[in-house]
C-alpha positions, 0 to 999 in steps of 0.5 A: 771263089773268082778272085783271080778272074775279071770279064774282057769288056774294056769298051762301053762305047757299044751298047751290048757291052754296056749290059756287060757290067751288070751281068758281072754284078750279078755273077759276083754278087749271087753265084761266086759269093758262094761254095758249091761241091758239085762245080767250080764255076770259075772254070766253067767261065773261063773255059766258055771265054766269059772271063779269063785269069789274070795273072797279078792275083792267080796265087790267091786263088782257093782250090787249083789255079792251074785248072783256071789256067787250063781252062 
């Protein structure tokens, strides 16, 4: 689960960044709510520079927090 990952868009002035949002909705709501054994999507994320780890909250994250760092 991604409780210590949020998206990089701070900027909503350009309209492709608007999209943004709702792409984050959609990852939260239907892909991170859920466990799966064979990925950690978390990772896969931050690694492809759609999120990065925050660091107030990194200690609440299940599994490893220094694979999310490393990512």
């Amino acid at each position: 689960i991604m409780e210590s990952i949020r998206d990089g868009v701070a900027n909503t002035e350009d309209p492709v960044k608007l999209f943004a949002e709702e792409a984050k909705f959609f990852v939260e709501y239907h892909l991170l709510r859920r466990e799966h054994p064979a990925r950690n999507f978390a990772e896969a994320l931050v690694a492809q520079g759609l999120a990065k780890v925050t660091g107030w909250s990194i200690t609440h994250v299940t599994g490893s927090p220094e694979a999310l760092r490393a990512a």
